[in-house]
C-alpha positions in Angstrom: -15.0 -24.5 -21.6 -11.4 -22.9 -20.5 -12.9 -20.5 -17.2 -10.0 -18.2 -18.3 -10.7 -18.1 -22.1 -14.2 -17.2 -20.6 -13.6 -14.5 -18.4 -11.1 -13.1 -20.9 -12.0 -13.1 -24.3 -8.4 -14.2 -25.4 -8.2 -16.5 -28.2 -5.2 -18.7 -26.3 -4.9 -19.3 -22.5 -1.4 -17.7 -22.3 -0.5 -14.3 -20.4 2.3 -11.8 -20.7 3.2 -11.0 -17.5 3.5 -7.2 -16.1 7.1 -6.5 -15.7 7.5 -3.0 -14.8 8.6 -0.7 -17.5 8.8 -3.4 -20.0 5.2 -4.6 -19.9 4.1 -1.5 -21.7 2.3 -1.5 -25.1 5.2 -2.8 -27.8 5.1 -5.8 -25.9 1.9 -6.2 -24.7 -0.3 -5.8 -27.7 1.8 -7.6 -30.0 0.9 -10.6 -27.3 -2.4 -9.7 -27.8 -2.3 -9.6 -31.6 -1.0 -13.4 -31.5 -4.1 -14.5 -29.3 -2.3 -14.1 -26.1 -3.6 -11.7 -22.9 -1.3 -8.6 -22.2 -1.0 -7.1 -19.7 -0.4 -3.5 -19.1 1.8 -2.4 -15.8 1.6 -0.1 -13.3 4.4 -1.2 -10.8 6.9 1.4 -12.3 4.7 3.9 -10.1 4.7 6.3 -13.3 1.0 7.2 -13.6 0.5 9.2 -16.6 2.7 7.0 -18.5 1.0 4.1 -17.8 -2.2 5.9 -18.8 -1.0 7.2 -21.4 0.2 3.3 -22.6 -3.2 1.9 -21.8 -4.7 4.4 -24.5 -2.3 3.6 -27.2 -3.3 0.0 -26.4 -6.5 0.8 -27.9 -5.0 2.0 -31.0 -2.9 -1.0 -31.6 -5.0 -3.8 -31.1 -8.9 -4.3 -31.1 -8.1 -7.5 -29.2 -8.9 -8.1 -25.1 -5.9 -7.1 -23.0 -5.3 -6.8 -19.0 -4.1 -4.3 -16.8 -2.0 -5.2 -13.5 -2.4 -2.9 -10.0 0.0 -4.1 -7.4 -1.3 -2.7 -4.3 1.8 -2.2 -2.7 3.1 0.0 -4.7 -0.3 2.6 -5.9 0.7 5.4 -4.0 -2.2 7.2 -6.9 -5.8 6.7 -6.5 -5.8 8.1 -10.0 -4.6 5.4 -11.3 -7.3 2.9 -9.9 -10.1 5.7 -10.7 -8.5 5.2 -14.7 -8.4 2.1 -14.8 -11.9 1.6 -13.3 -13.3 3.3 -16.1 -11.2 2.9 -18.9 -13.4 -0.1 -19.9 -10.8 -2.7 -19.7 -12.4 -5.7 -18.4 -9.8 -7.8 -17.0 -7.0 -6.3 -13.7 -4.6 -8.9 -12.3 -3.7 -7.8 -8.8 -0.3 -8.4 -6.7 1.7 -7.7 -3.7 -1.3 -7.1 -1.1 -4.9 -7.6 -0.2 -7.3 -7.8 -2.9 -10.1 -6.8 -1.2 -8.9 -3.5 -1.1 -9.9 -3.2 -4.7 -12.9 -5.7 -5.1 -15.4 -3.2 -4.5 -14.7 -0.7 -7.2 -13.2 -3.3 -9.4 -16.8 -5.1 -9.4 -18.6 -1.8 -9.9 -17.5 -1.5 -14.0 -17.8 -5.4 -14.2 -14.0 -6.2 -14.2 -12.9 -9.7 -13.6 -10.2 -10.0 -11.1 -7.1 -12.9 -10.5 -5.1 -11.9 -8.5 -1.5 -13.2 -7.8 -0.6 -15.6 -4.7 2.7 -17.6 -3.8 1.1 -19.4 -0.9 -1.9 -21.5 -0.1 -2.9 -19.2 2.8 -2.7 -16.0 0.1 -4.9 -18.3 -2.4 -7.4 -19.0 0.4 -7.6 -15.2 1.3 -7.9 -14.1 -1.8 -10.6 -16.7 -2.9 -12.7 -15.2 0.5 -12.1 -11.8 -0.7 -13.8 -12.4 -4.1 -11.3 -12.7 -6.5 -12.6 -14.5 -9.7 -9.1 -16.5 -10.3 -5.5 -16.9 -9.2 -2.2 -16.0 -10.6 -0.5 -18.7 -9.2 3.5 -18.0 -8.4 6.0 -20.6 -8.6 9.2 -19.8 -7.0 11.1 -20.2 -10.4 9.4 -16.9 -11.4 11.6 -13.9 -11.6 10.9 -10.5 -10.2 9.2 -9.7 -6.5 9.3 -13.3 -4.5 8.0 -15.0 -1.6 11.3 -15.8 0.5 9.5 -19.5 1.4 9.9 -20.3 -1.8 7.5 -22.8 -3.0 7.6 -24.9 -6.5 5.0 -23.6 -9.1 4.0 -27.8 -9.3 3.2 -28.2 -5.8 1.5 -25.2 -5.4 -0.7 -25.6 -7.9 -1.8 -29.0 -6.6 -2.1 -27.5 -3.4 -4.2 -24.7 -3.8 -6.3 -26.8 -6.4 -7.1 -29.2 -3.1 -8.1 -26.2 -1.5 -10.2 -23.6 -4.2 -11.8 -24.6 -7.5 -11.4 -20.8 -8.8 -9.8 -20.6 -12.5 -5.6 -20.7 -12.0 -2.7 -19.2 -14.0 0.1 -20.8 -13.8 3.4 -18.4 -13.5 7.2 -19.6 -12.8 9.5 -21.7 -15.2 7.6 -22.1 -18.2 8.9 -21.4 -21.9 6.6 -23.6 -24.2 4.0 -26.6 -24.7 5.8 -28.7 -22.4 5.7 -26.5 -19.3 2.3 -25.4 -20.0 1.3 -29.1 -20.7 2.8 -29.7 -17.0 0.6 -26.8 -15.4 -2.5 -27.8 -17.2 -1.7 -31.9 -15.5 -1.8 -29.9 -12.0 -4.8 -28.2 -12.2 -3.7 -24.6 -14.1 -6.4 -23.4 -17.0 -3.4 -20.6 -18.2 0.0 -20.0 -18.2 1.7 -16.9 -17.7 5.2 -16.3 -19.4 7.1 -13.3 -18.6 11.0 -13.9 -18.9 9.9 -15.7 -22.3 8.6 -12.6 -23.1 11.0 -10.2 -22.0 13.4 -12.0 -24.8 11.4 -11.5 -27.4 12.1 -9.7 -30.7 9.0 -7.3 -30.1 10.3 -6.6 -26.2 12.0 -3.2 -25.9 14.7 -4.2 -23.3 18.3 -3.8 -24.6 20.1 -6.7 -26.4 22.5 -7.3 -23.7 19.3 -7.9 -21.3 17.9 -10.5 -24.1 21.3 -12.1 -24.6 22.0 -12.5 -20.9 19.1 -13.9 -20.7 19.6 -16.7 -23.5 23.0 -17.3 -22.4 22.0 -18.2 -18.7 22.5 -21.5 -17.3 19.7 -23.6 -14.9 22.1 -21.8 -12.4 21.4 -18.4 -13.9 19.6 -16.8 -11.4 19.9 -16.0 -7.4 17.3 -15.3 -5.5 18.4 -11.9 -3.4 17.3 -10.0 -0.5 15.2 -13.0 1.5 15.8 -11.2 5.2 14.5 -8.6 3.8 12.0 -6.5 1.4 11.5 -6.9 -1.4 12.9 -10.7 -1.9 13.2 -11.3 -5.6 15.0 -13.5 -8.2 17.4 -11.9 -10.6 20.2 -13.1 -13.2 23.4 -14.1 -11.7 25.7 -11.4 -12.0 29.1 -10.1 -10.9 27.1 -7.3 -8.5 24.1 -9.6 -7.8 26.6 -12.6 -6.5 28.2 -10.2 -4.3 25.0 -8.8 -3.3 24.0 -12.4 -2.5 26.4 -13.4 -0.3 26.0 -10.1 1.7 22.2 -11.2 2.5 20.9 -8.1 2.0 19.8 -5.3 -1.0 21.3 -1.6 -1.1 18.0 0.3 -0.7 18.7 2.1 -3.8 19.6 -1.1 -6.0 16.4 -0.3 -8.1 17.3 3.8 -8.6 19.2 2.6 -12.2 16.9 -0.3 -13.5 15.9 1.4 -16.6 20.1 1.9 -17.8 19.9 -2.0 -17.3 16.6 -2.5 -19.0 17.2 -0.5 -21.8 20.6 0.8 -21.1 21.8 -2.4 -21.5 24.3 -2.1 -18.3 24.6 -5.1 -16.7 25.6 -3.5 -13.5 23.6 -1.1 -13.3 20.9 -2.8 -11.2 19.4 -6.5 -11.1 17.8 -7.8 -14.2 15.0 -9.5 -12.8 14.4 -13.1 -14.4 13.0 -16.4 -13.8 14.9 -19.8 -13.8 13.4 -20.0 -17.1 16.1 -18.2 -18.8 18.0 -21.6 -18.9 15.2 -23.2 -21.2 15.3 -20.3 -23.6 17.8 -20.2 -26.5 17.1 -17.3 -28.5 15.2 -14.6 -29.6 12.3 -15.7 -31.1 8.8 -12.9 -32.5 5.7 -13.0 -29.7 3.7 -15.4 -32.6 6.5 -17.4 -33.1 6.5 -17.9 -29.1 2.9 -18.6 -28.7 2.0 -20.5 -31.5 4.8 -22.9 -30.7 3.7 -23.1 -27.2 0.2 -23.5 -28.1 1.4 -26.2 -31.1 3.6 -28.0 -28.6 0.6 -28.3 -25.4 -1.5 -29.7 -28.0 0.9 -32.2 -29.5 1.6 -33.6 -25.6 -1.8 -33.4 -24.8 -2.9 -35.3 -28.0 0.0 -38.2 -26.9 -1.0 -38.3 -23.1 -4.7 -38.9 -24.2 -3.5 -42.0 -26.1 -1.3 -43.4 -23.6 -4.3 -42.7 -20.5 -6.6 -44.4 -23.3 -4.0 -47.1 -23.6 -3.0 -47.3 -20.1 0.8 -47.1 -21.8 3.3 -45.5 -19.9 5.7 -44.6 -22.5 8.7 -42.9 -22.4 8.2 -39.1 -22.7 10.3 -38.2 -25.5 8.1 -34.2 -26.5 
């Protein structure tokens, strides 16, 4: 049995990943209506709105669905005390130390992954008492590790290491990626700038259509002398800001004009190398049943050739 079906409830192994303002419930429960886990955010730093989306999720969906705290950025203990109790059974945590959270976390029986872009992180987080690991690729968009690391070697690395449940997040779009994660070791995939180009995601059109129109070259990775490091779509402002080396501190102050705005300049669209594989705007079902249809499809092929001992040419 999948360890991540099990510890979730979800009916497919795939995640929505917890963009801030943009993993909020439109998106996130129509992931969860298709048999995906979403994931409600908290990054945005705006409490009662996040609150207030994690009840609505309840009225739109009678399906499991996660909640994300990144400990970097809870400046609100209210926030942990609501989500504690608000009966939601599943928390991803990011961008500090776990353990911080296990205690109460453990308290109301929550299960707890928490994200890692290192083998040292994995480790620690493991120790702590996590019960799985989001496992970041370097492809991913948003807040990155500035030594990057490859979502495929990581996840063969930490799997030498730990034999907790893994998520696989960075570069993947459909069955094939997820197909390639499962081969090193992932049990789940998480898909966010898939996501964030989705019919049911509330992000302006520009956003989407830069988004489908970016090349394997799309995206820069910004800010790595500094924090926070992340990867963003190529842009006019972010190629400048690139070969500066370093961030304006308030390059974040107009996000949601980009986001929903749909000005381009306004800040840095965070995305993941991803955006090159994706061609247009497809529904959340459409998305996950064709990723689901396509794992199964390679997986169903590979088993042949293994049984064979064929190594044919990979044509999926």
């Amino acid at each position: 049995m999948n360890r991540f079906l099990e510890h979730t409830g979800a009916k497919y192994p795939i995640v929505q990943a917890p963009m801030g303002w943009i993993a909020r419930s439109q998106l996130a429960s129509a992931v969860c209506q298709a048999g995906g886990l979403g994931i409600i955010e908290t990054s945005s730093g705006e409490t009662e709105n996040c609150i207030a989306e994690i009840n609505k999720m309840k009225e739109l969906t009678d399906r499991p669905f996660g909640i994300n705290l990144p400990l970097l950025f809870l400046r609100d203990e209210n926030m942990i005390r609501f989500v504690a109790e608000s009966g939601v059974k599943f928390v991803t945590t990011s961008a500090g130390n776990p353990g911080k959270l296990i205690g109460i976390l453990k308290e109301h029986d929550i299960v707890v992954y928490h994200a890692v872009p290192t083998v040292k992180a994995a480790i620690k987080a493991v120790e702590a008492g996590v019960d799985g690991l989001i496992v970041e690729g370097g492809e991913g968009g948003g807040f990155k590790n500035p030594e990057e690391v490859s979502l495929l070697v990581l996840l063969q690395a930490i799997r030498e290491k730990v034999d907790v449940p893994m998520v696989a997040a960075g570069g993947i779009v459909d069955g094939r990626g997820m197909a390639a994660a499962f081969a090193a070791g992932a049990e789940a995939v998480q898909m966010g700038t898939r996501f964030v180009s989705a019919k049911e995601s509330p992000v302006h059109t520009n956003f989407k259509n830069a988004i489908i129109e970016a090349a394997d070259t799309g995206t820069l990775v910004l800010n790595k002398k500094a924090t926070p490091c992340i990867r963003a779509l190529k842009t006019e402002r972010t190629e400048e800001i690139h070969e500066n080396g370093l961030m304006p501190k308030d390059m974040f102050a107009r996000i949601k004009d980009l986001y929903f705005g749909g000005d381009m300049m306004a800040s840095a669209g965070l995305s993941g190398q991803s955006a090159a594989l994706i061609h247009e705007q497809k529904s959340v079902a459409d998305i996950i049943e064709e990723t689901v249809g396509g794992f199964h499809k390679i997986c169903n092929r590979m088993g042949g050739d293994g049984a064979g001992r064929l190594f044919l040419i990979g044509i999926l």
